[in-house]
N, C-alpha and C positions, 0 to 999 in steps of 0.2 A: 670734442676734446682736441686741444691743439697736439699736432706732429712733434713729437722732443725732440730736443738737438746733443748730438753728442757729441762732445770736442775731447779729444784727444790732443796734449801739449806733452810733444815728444822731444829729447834732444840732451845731450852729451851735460857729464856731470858740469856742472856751474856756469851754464848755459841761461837759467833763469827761470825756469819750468815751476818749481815751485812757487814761486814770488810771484809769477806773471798769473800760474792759474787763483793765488789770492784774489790777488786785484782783480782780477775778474769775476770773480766771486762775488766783491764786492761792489761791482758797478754794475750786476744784474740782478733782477729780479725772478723769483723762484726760481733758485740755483742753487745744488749743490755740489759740491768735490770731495774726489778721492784722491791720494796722491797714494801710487804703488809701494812707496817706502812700507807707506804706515802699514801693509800686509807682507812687509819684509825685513822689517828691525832686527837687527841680532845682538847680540854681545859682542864682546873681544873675539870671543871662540868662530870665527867667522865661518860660515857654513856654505860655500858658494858650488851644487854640485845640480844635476838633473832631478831630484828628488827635492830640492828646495826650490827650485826653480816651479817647478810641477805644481807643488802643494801652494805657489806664491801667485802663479798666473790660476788657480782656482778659487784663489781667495778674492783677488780681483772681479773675477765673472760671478763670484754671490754678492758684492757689496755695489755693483756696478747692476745687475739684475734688479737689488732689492728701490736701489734708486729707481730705475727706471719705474719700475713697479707701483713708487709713489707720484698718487697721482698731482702732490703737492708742487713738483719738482718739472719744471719746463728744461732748461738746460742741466746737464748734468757734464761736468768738467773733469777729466781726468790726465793728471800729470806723472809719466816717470820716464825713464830711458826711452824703451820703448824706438831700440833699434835695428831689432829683428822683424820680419815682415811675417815670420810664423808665428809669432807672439802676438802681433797686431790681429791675424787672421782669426786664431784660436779663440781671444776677447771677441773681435763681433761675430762670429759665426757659434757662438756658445749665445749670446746676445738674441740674435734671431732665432734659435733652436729654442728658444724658450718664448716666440712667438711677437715678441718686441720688434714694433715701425719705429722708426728715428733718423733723423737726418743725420749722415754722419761729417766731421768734419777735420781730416787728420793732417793735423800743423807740427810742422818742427822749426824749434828756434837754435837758428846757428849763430856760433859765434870763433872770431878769430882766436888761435892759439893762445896770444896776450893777455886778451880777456881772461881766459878762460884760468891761465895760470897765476892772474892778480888775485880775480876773484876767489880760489880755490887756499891762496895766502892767506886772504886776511877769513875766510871762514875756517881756518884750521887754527890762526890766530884766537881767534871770537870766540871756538869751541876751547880752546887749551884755556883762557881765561875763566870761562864758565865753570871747569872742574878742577881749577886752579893748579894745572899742571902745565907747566913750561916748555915739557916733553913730551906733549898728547901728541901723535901722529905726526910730529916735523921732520922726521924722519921718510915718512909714509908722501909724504906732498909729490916727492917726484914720482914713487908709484903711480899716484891716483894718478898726476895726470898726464903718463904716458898710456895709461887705461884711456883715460877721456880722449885724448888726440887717434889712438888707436880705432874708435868708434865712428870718426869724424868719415869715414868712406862709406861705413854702411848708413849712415842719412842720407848721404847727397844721393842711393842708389833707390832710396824707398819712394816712391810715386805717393809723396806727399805734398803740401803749401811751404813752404818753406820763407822762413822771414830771415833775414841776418839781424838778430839785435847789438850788433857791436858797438854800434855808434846812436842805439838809438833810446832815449827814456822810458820806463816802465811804461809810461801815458801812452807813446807812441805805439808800444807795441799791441797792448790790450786795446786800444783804439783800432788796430789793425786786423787782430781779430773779430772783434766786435763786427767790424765789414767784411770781411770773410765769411762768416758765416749769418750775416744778416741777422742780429742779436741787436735789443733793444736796450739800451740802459735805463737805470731806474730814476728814480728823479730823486737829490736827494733828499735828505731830511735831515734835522736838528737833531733828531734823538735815535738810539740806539733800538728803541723799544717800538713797537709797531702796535697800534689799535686793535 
C-alpha cells in the first residue's frame, strides 16, 4: 500500500486556500479535502473563545483520522488558517498517536496586503448579494482585514513552503504544489462519472 500524503494549505483569510485546495482536488486522483471552516461555521452569535477552538481542532483530528483511515484515499488535502505552530503540532501528533505513516507536506500561500483587501471586497460583495442584503458585513471589511494582515508575521515565522500567490494564477500555483510534494495529476476525462 502506497505512503499517503498529507498536504496541509495554510494562510491568512483571502489568501486562496480554499480555492487552490479545490483545484487540487480536482487535478488528483484519489483525493480528498477537508477545509477547517466546515468543522467551525457559526452564526451571527459568533463564538470565538479556547473551548471552541478546542472542540474545533478535535473535530479536525476525527475527519482528518477517518480520511487517512480510507484506504480509498492517497492524498488527503486539508485547508484553513492554520497559523499557530501548536495547532499545526496538536493535528499531526493526534495523527501519528493513532498510528498513521504519511508524508507530510506544510504549504502557506502568501499574499500582498492588496490582494488580500480586493479579494476580501468583492467576497463580502458576492456574499451581501447572495442574502440580498446591502448591509451584510461592510461594515466588518476593515475588521476582517486588520485581522488578516495582523496574522501575516506569524506565517512568515512557521518553518513551512511558502508560495507568494499575488501575482500568480490558480494553475500556477496547484501546479507548484503538485511539485512540491511530488503528486501526480490525473488524466483528464470527458465525463464526470467514473467506471
Amino acid at each position: 500500500m502506497k505512503t499517503k500524503k498529507l498536504i496541509f494549505i495554510g494562510g491568512t483569510t483571502c489568501s486562496g486556500k480554499t480555492t487552490t485546495a479545490r483545484k487540487l482536488l480536482n487535478e488528483l486522483n484519489s483525493s480528498v479535502m477537508l477545509d477547517g471552516d466546515w468543522c467551525f461555521e457559526q452564526g451571527s452569535d459568533w463564538h470565538f473563545d479556547d473551548e471552541t477552538m478546542e472542540r474545533t481542532v478535535d473535530n479536525i483530528c476525527y475527519v482528518l483520522n477517518n480520511h487517512l483511515h480510507n484506504e480509498n484515499f492517497e492524498n488527503i488535502i486539508f485547508s484553513w488558517i492554520l497559523h499557530q505552530k501548536s495547532v499545526i503540532d496538536k493535528i499531526i501528533d493526534y495523527l501519528k498517536e493513532q498510528g498513521h505513516q504519511f508524508e507530510f507536506y506544510n504549504i502557506t500561500l502568501m499574499c500582498d496586503t492588496d490582494v488580500i483587501y480586493s479579494r476580501l471586497v468583492e467576497r463580502i460583495e458576492k456574499v451581501s448579494k447572495e442574502l440580498s442584503d446591502d448591509e451584510y458585513c461592510k461594515g466588518c471589511i476593515k475588521e476582517i482585514f486588520n485581522g488578516a494582515v495582523k496574522k501575516i508575521p506569524d506565517f512568515s515565522d512557521l518553518d513551512t513552503k511558502k508560495i507568494d500567490v499575488s501575482n500568480m494564477t490558480l494553475e500556477e500555483v496547484t501546479n507548484q504544489i503538485i511539485e512540491i510534494a511530488g503528486l501526480n495529476k490525473r488524466e483528464k476525462c470527458n465525463s464526470i462519472y467514473r467506471k
